[in-house]
N, CA, C and O of each residue as an XYZ file, in Angstrom:
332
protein
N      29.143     30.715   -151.223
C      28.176     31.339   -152.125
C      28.929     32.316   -153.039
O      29.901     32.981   -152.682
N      28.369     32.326   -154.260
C      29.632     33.242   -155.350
C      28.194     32.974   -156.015
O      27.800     31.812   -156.118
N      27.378     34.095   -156.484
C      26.653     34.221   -157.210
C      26.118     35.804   -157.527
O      26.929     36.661   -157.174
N      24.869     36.307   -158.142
C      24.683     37.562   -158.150
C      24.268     38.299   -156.878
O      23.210     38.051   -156.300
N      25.230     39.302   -156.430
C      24.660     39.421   -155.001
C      23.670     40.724   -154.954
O      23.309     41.297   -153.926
N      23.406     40.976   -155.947
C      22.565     42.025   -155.943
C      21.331     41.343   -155.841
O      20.523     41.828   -155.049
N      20.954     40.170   -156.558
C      19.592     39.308   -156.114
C      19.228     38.338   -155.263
O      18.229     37.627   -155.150
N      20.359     38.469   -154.623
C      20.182     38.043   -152.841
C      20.138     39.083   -152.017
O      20.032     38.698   -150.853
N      20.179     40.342   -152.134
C      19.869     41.592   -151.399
C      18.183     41.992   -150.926
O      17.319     42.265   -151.760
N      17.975     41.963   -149.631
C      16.525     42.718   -149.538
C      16.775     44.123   -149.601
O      17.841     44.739   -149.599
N      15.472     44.552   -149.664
C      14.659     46.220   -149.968
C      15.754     46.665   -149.263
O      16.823     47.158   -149.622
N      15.208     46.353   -148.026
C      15.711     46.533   -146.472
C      17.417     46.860   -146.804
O      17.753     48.038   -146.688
N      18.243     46.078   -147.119
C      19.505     46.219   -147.182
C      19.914     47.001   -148.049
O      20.837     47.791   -147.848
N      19.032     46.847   -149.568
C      19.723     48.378   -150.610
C      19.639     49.447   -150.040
O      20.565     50.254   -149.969
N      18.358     49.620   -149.486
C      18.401     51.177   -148.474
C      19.149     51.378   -148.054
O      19.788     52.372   -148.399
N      19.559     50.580   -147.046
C      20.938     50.405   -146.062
C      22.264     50.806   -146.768
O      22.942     51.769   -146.412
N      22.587     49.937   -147.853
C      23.756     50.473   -148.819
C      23.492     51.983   -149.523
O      24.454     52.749   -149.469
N      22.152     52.518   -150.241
C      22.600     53.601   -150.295
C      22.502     54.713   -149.585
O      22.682     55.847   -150.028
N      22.150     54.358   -148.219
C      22.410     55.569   -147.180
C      24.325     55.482   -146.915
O      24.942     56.442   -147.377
N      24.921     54.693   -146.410
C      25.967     54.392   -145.785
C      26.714     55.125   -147.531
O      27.515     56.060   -147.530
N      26.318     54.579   -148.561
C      27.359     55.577   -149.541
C      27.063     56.704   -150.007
O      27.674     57.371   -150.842
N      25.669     57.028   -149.215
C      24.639     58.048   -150.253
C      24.984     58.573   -151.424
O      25.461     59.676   -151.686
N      24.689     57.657   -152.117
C      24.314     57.277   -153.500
C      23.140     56.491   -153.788
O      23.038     55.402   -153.224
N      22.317     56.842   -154.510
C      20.936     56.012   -155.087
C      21.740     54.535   -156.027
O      22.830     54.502   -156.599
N      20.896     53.664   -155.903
C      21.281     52.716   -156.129
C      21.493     52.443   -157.759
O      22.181     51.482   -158.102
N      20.729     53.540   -159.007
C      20.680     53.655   -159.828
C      22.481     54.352   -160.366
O      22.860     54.256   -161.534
N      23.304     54.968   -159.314
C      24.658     55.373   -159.557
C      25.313     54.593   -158.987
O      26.420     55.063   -158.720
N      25.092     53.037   -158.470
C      26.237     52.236   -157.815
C      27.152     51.858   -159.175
O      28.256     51.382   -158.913
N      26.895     51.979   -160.271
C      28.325     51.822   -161.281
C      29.022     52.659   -161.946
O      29.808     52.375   -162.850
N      28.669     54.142   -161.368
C      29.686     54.670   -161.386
C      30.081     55.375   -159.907
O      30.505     56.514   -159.711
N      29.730     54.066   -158.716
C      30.348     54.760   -157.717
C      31.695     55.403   -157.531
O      32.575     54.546   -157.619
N      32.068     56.358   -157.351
C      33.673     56.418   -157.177
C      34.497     55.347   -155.922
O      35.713     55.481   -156.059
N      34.358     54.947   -155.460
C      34.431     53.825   -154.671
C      33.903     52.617   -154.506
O      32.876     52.362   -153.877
N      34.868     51.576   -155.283
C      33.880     50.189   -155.496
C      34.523     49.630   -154.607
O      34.038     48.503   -154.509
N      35.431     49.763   -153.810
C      35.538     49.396   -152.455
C      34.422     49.708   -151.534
O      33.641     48.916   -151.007
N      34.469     50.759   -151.450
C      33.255     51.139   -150.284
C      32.027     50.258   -150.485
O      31.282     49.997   -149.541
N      31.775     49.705   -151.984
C      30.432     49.736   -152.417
C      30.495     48.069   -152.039
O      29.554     47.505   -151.481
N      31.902     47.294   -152.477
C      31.646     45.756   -152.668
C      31.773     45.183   -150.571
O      31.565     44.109   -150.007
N      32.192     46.525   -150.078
C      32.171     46.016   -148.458
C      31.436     46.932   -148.171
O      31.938     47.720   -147.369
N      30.175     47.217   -148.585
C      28.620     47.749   -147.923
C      27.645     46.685   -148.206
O      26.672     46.486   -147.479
N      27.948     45.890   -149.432
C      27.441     44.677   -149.406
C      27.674     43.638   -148.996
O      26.760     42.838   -148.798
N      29.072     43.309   -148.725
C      29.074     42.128   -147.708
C      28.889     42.245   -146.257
O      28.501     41.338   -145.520
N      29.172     43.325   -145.944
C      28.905     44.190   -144.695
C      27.002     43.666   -144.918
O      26.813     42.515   -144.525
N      26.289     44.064   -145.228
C      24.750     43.521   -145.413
C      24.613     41.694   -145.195
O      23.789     41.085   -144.514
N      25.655     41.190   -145.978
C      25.267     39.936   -145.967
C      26.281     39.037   -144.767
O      26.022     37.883   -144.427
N      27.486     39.863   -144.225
C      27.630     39.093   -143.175
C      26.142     39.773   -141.810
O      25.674     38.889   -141.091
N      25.843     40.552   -141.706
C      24.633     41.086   -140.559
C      23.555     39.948   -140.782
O      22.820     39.566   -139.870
N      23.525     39.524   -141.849
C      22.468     38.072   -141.784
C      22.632     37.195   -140.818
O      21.870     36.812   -139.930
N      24.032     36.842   -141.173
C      24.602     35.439   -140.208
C      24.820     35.830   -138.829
O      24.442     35.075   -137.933
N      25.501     37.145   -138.513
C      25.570     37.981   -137.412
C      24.573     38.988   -137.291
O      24.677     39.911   -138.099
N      23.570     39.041   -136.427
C      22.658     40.243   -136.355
C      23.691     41.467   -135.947
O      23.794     42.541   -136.541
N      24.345     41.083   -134.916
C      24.823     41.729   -133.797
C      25.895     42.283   -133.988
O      26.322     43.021   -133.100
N      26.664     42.089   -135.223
C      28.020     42.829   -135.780
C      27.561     44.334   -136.481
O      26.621     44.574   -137.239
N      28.325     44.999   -136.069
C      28.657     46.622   -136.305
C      29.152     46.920   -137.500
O      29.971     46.178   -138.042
N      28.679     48.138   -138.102
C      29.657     48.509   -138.842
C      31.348     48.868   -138.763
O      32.251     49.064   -139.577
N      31.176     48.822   -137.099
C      32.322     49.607   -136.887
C      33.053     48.259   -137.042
O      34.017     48.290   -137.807
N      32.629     46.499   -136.165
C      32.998     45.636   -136.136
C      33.788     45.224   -137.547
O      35.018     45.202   -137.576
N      32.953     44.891   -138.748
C      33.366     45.045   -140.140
C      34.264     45.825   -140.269
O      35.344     45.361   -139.903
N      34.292     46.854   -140.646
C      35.477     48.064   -140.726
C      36.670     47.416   -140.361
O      37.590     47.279   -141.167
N      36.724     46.985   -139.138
C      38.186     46.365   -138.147
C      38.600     44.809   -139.156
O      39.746     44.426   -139.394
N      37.714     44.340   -139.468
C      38.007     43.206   -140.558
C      38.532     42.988   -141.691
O      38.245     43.583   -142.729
N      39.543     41.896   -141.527
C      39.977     42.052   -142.830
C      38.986     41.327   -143.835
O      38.091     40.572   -143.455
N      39.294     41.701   -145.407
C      38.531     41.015   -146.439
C      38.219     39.869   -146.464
O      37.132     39.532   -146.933
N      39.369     38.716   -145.812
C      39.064     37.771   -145.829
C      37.927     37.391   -144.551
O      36.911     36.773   -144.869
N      38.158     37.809   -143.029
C      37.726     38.318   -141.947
C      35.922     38.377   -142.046
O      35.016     37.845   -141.404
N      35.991     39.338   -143.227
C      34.318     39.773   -143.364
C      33.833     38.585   -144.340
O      32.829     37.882   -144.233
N      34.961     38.565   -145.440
C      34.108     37.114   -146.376
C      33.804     35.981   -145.868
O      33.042     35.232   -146.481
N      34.357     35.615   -144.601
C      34.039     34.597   -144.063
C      32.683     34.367   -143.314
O      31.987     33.359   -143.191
N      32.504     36.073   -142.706
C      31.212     36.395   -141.737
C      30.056     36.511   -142.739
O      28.877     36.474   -142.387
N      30.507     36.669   -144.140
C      29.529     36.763   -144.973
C      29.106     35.267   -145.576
O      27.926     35.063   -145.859
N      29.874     34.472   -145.719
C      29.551     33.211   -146.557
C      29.866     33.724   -148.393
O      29.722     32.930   -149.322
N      30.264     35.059   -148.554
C      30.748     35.580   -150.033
C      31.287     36.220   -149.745
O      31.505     37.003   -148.821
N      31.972     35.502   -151.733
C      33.404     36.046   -151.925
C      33.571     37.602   -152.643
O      33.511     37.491   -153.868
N      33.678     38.377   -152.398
C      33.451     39.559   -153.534
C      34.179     39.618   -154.630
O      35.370     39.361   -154.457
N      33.842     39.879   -155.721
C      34.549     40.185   -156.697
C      34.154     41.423   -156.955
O      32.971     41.702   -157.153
N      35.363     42.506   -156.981
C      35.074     43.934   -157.485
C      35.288     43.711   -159.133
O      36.290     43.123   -159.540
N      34.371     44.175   -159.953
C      34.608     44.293   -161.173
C      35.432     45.142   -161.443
O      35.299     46.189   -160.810
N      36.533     45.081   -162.400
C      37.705     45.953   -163.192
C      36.921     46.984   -164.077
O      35.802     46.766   -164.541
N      37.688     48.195   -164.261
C      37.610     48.659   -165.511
C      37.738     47.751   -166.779
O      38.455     46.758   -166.660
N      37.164     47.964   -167.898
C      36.986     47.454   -169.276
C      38.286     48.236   -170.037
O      37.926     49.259   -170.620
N      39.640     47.953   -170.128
C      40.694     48.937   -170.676
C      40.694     48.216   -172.395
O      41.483     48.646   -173.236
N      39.992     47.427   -172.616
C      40.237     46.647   -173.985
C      39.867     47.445   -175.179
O      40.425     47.118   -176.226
N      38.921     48.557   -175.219
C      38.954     49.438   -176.294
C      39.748     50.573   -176.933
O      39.353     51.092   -177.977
């Protein structure tokens, strides 16, 4: 799956993401951490396939590790340096 993962997200799970970065979901682009932010969401979408996996479990995972438990690939978006 490689698509928009913000509209495969439930209620349920944005909550979830912006407690764990507390940040409102209206400042996830200028989170200071788009790491934290692109593995709070796959972290959400591997807990689908796995109820029973931890945050702490994730954490111990590597990227590839969690993309797999997720079924997605993340892409962190870059800065825009072209202007």
């Amino acid at each position: 799956m490689n698509n928009d993962l913000m509209s495969t997200l439930r209620w349920k799970e944005l909550a979830e993401i912006e407690a764990y970065l507390d940040l409102p979901m209206d400042q996830w682009q200028d989170c200071p951490s788009k790491a934290k932010l692109a593995f709070a969401m796959q972290y959400m979408m591997a807990k689908r396939n796995n109820p029973s996996i931890t945050i702490e479990d994730a954490e111990a995972m590597t990227i590839e590790q969690l993309s797999e438990a997720s079924g997605v690939t993340m892409q962190v978006p870059k800065e825009d340096t072209s202007a």
